[in-house]
C-alpha positions, 0 to 999 in steps of 0.5 A: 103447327103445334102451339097454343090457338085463341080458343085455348086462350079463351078457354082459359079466360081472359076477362080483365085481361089485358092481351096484346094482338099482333095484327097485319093491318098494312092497307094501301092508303091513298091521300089517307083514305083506305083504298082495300080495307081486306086485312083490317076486315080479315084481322077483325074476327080475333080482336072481337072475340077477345073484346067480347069475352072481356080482354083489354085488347092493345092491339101492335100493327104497322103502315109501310115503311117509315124506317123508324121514324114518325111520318104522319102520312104513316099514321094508324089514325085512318086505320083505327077509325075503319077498325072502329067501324068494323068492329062496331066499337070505338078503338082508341089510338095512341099518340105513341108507341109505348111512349106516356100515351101508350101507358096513360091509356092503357092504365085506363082500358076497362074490360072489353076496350080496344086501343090501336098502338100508333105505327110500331115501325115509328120507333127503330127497335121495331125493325132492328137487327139488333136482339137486345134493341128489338127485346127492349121494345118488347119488354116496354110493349109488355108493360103496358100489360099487366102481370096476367098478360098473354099476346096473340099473333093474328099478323100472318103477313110478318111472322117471316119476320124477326121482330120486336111485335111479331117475335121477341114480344113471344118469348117474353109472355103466354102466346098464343096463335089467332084465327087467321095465323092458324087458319093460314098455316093449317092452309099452307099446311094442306098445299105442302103435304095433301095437295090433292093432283093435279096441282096447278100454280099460277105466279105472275108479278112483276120480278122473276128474281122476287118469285125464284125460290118460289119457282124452284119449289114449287116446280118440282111439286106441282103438275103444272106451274103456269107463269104470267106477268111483267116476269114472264118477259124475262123467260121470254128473253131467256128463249132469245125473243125480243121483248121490245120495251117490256119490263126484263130483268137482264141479270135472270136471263140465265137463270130463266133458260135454266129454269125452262130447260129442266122444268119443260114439262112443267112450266107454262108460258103465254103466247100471246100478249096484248101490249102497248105503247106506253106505260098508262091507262090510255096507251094505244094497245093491240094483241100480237103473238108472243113472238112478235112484240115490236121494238118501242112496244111493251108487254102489259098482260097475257093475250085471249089465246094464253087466258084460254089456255091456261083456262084449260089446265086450271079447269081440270086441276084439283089443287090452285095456288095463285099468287100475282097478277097476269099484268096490270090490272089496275089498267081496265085495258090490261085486267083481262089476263089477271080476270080471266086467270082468276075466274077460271080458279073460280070455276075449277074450285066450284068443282071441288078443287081446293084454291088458294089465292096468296095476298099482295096483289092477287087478294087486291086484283080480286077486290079491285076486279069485283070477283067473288071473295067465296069463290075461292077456298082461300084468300092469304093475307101475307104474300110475302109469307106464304111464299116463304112458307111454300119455299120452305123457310122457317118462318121466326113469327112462327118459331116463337109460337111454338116455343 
């Protein structure tokens, strides 16, 4: 990637400045109280270094989907204050978008002041298909810059998409790529064209159709594609085994027998399952064969069996990119799979193997199963975009930036 990084851009100067920051701060929320503030902590370092070498920093992020319009369940208000807290500073937080808010306290930002725009997603052009709607939004985030303006893309987790924050705010201003857009690329980079062999990836996750393309690249890639979670079922159901009341997506069935005739030698599935009775935290569960899951029972993680397996190839590979869980990890009854998967890249990397855990689930299940961030080489804040990048599409957050 050859664009211009933060350093080049604090090496220019930026004090009285005002920068625009794209971050990715889409935490999970539950009844408004953060649940994983990792992005927010992972976002922090960039917005910092501007904050401390004097930029007015405006930082654009969005909370789920609210579809254009203002839902206050969506407000950045939580997030701004954890941002606050985070950064040891008080970040202000717009009552709008680039409405008079927006403009009245961004006329009043001093050198060194953060202010959090409330959830770009509110206004409609965001999102929009439509480039002469997204360019209007950008020209009015512009203008609450000033004529020395710059804007720094530290959001990885949406540079795979086309909008007004993340590519049509590039074309119109100096831009520049923060730490973690660069560190992740130059990651992504290192997994495309110097994996070091053997190269093991791991993808569960609940969909086979949402990991295809994924699938399809990195098969003929990698030396060994180890596959778990709801998704595994389909392939299950591709070999003609019953899978009882597991999570299958029927339309894939052809599609995974395809995919296990011509990779053979490369996919690896579980051949044990621990399932239960019911969809809950407290179903009745056993471990059976994978062959054998009777009808009424569904498949909520990979069984000791496959774990030890899949242990055993992980541990001996020089290369690990790991994205969704084994099963639902959320359920303590049904985390070991996804734990067990987890701490033996922990053990391969301790060796010298170069890993890579990418976003969504995988980054939660490490948190949420209290295993060491350190342990791995990487830890990816944008699932949806690493898949892209690793399937081989061009990213347009990306395109902007070397443009």
């Amino acid at each position: 990637m050859t664009v211009k990084t933060l350093k080049d851009l604090l090496d220019e100067g930026v004090t009285g400045r005002t920068v625009l920051v794209r971050s990715d701060l889409n935490v999970p929320l539950d009844n408004g109280t953060i649940t994983d503030p990792g992005r927010i902590i992972a976002s922090a370092p960039t917005i910092r270094a501007l904050a401390e070498a004097g930029a007015k920093v405006i930082v654009m992020a969005h909370l789920g989907r609210p579809k254009g319009e203002v839902v206050a369940a969506l407000s950045l208000a939580p997030v701004a204050a954890k941002l606050g807290e985070v950064l040891g500073r008080n970040v202000q937080l717009a009552g709008d978008v680039v409405g008079q808010d927006a403009l009245a306290r961004s006329e009043g930002l001093t050198d060194g002041d953060v202010l959090l725009l409330e959830n770009i997603r509110f206004d409609p052009r965001e999102t929009s298909k439509d480039d002469a709607e997204r360019l209007a939004l950008a020209k009015a985030l512009v203008e609450l810059t000033d004529m020395n303006g710059a804007f720094v893309s530290d959001g990885f987790g949406v540079v795979h998409r086309k909008q007004a924050s993340v590519y049509d705010v590039a074309t119109l201003l100096p831009h520049y790529a923060g730490t973690l857009v660069a560190t992740e690329v130059e990651v992504l980079q290192k997994l495309t064209q110097e994996s070091e062999r053997p190269y093991a990836v791991v993808l569960g996750g609940s969909k086979v159709s949402d990991k295809l393309a994924v699938i399809e690249a990195l098969a003929t890639k990698a030396d060994t594609l180890v596959i778990g979670g709801g998704m595994f079922y389909t392939f299950l159901a591709a070999q003609g085994i019953s899978v009882g009341n597991s999570l299958c997506e029927e339309s894939m069935i052809d599609t995974c027998k395809d995919l296990l005739e011509r990779f053979a030698d490369v996919i690896h599935i579980p051949q044990d399952v621990v399932i239960a009775d019911s969809f809950s935290a407290d179903a009745e569960s056993r471990t059976v064969s994978a062959l054998d899951i009777p009808d009424g029972w569904m498949g909520l993680d990979i069984g000791p069996d496959s774990v030890e397996r899949f242990a055993a190839i992980l541990g001996a590979a020089k290369t690990v990119f790991w994205n969704g869980p084994m099963g639902v990890f959320e359920f303590a009854k049904f985390s070991d799979g996804t734990k067990g998967v987890a701490e033996a890249i922990i053990g391969a990397t301790a060796k010298g193997a170069f890993s890579v855990v990418g976003g969504g689930d995988s980054a939660a299940a490490v948190r949420l199963l209290g295993l060491p961030e350190d342990g791995f080489s990487h830890i990816s804040t944008g699932g949806g975009a690493s898949l892209e990048y690793l399937e081989g599409k061009s990213l347009p957050g990306i395109e902007a930036l070397e443009a």
